[in-house]
C-alpha positions in Angstrom: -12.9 12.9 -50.3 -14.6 11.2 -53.4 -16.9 12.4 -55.1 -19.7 8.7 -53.8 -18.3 10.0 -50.6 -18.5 13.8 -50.8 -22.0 13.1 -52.2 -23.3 11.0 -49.0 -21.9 13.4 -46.2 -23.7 16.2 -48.5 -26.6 14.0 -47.9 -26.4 13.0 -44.5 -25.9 17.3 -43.9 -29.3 18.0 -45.6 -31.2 15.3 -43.8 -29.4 14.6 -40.4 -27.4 18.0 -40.1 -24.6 15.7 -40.2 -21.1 17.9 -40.0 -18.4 15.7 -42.2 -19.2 18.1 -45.0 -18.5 20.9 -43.4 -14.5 20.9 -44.1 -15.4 20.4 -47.3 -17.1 23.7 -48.2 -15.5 27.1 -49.4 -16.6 29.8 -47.3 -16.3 33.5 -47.1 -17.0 36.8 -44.2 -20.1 37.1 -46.8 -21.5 33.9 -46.4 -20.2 31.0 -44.1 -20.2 27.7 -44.0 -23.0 27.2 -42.3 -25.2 29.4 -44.3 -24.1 27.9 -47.1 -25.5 24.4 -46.0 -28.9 25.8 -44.6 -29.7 27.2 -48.3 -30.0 23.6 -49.0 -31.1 22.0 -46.3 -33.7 24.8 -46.0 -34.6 24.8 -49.8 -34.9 20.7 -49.8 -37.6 21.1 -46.7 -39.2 23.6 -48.7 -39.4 22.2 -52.0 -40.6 19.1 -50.1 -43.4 20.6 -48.8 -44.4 22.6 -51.3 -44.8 19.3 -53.0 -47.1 17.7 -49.7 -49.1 20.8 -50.0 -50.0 20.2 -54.1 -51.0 16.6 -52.9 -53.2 18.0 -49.7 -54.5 21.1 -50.3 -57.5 20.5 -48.4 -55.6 19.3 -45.3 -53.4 22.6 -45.6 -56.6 24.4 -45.6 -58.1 23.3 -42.4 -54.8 22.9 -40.3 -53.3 25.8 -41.5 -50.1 27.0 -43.6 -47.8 27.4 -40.2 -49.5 24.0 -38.7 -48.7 22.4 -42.6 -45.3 23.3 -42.6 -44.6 21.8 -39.2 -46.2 18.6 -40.0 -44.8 18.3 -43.6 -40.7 18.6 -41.5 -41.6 16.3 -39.5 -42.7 14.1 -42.1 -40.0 14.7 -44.4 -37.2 13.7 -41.5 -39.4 10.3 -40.6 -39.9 9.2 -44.3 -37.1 11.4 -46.5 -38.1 10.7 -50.6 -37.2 7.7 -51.8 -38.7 7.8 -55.3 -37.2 9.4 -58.3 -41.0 11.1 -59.0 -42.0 13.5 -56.4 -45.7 12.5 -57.1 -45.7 9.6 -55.2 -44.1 11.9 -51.8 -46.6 11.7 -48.9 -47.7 8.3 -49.3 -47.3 7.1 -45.5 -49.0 11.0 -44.5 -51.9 9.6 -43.1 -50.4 6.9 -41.1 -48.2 9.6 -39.5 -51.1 11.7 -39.0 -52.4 8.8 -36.6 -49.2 8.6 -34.9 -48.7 12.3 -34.1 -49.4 13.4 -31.0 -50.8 16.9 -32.1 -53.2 15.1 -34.5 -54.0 11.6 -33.2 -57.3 13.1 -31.0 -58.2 14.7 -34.5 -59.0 11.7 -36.7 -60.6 13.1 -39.6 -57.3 14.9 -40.5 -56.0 11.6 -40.9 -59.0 10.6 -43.2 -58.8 13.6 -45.0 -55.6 12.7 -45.9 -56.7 8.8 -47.0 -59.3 11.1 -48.8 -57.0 13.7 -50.9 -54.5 10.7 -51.5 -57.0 8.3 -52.6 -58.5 11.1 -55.2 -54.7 11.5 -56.6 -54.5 7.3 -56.8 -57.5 7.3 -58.9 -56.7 10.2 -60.9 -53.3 8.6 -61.4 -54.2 4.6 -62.2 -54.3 2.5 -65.6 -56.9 3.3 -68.1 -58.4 0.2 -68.4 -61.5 -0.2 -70.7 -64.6 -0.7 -68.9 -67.0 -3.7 -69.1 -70.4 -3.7 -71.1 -73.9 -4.4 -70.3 -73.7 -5.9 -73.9 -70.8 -8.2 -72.7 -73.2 -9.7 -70.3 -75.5 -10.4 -72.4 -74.1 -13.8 -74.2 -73.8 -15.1 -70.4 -75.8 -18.2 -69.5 -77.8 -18.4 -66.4 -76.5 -21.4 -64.9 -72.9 -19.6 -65.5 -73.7 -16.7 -63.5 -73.6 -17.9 -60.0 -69.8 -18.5 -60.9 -69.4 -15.5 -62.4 -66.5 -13.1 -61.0 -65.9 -9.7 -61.9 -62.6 -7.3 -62.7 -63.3 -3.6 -60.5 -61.3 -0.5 -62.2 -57.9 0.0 -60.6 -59.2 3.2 -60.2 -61.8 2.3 -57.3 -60.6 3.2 -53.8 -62.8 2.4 -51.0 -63.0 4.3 -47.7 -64.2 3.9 -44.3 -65.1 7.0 -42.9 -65.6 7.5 -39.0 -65.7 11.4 -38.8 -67.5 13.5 -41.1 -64.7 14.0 -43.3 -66.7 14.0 -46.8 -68.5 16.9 -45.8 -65.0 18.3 -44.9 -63.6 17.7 -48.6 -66.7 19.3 -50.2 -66.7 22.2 -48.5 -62.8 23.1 -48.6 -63.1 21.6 -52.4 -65.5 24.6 -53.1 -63.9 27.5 -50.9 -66.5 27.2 -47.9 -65.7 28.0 -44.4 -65.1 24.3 -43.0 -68.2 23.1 -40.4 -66.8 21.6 -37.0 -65.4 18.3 -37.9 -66.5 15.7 -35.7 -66.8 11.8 -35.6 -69.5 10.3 -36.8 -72.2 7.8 -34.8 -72.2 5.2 -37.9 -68.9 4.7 -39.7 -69.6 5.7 -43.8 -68.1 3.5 -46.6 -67.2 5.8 -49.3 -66.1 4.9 -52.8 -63.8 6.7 -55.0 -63.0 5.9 -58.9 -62.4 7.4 -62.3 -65.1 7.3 -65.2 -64.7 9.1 -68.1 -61.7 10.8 -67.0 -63.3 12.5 -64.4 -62.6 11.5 -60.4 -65.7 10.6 -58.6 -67.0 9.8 -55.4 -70.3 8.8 -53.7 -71.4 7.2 -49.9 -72.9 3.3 -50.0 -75.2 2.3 -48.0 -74.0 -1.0 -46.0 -76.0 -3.4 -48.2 -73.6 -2.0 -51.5 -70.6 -1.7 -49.6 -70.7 -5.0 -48.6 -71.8 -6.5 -52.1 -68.8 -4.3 -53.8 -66.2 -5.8 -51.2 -67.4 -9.3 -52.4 -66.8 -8.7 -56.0 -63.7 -6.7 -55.3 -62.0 -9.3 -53.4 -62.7 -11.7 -56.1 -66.3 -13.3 -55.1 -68.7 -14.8 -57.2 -72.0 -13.3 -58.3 -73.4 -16.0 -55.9 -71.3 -15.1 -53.1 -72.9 -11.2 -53.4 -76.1 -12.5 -53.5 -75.3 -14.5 -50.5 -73.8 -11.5 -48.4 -76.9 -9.4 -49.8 -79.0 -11.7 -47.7 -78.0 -10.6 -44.3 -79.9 -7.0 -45.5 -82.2 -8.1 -47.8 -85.1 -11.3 -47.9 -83.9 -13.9 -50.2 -86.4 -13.7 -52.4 -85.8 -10.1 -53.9 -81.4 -10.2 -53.3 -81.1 -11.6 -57.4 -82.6 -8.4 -58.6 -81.4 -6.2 -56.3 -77.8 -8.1 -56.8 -78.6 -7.4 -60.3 -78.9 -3.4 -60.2 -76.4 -3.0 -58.1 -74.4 -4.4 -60.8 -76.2 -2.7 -63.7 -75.3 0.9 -62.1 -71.5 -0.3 -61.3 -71.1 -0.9 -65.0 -72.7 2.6 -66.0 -70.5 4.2 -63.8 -67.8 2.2 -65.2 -66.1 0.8 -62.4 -65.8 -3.3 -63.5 -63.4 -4.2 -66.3 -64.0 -7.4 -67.0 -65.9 -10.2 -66.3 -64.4 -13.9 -66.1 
């Protein structure tokens, strides 16, 4: 068998239990074939999950190390690694978590997940140098209407249905976890890096809405138009105005164009 070849069915063993390796092995009374295979197969599993576990700690927490270890198999055999860095392992956890049929009635696991990944996403993206108030200030009044604005790559927004924040921050500081449970308004949570440090913080629907705008590449206009189905026209400029002011102290627009 060559060595392509040799390496493949040594794959296929560890991921499908696939038996064309088999022949291929040395064994002895001491240890046998098959236990020589199930050291791997067992120790890629493990090392697998070990590495879902450093990206949801929290999720471990509240389901469980036993529960964790089930779910992390059977996401490793649906969606096996595919990137050369381990760090980006899990991605899709959350979509199985809505899939499974022991977690599917539980939706804020599935959130929590969004959550924990969304933290490492912002922790992880570019470091990109954040827009001034002192940039603004050379802008023209007829030109700001037209004006669009850059968010952080960091910024991850959420849509929350259960109470899952309140989840996070208590597993996050070592407290017993209160009954999750869904939640009779949806929350839009945002989640972003400023001064190195991850952050996050609930928006009430007026902001959410005005921060989707800009994100998705609106116009100051266009926010102050959305801001008017929640605010009278006469008061959405200035209250367009410091929501912008605080996004920019918090650091989470790059640029404006």
């Amino acid at each position: 068998m060559e060595l392509a070849e040799l390496q493949r069915a040594f794959q296929h063993h560890v991921l499908h239990e696939g038996e064309a390796i088999a022949a291929q092995i040395n064994a002895s009374a001491e240890m046998p074939v098959a236990m020589r295979l199930e050291v791997y197969s067992e120790a890629y599993f493990a090392r697998l999950t070990e590495a879902l576990a450093a990206g949801y700690p929290r999720l471990q927490a509240l389901i469980g190390e036993e529960a964790f270890t089930h779910l992390g198999r059977h996401y490793i055999q649906e969606h096996p690694s595919t990137n050369f860095s381990v760090r980006w392992f899990g991605d899709r956890l959350c979509t199985v978590l809505r899939a499974h049929p022991e977690y599917r009635e539980q939706p804020w696991l599935a959130e929590l997940a969004q959550w924990e990944w969304a933290l490492a996403e912002a922790f992880d993206a570019a470091d990109t140098a954040p827009l001034t108030l002192d940039a603004l200030a050379s802008v023209a009044p007829s030109q700001w209407p037209s004006l669009q604005f850059q968010c952080h790559p960091s910024l991850q927004r959420l849509l929350l249905r259960s109470n899952t924040a309140v989840l996070f921050k208590a597993l996050a500081d070592d407290l017993a976890a209160p009954a999750a449970a869904a939640l009779e308004n949806p929350q839009h949570w945002i989640i972003w890096r400023q001064d190195l440090i991850t952050r996050y913080r609930e928006l009430a629907d007026d902001e959410a809405l005005a921060l989707v705008t800009v994100c998705t590449g609106g116009t100051f206009g266009e926010m102050c138009e959305a801001l008017c189905e929640h605010h009278d026209p006469e008061v959405v400029p200035l209250t367009a105005a410091g929501m912008l002011k605080g996004w920019i102290a918090a650091q989470m627009i790059t640029a404006s164009f």
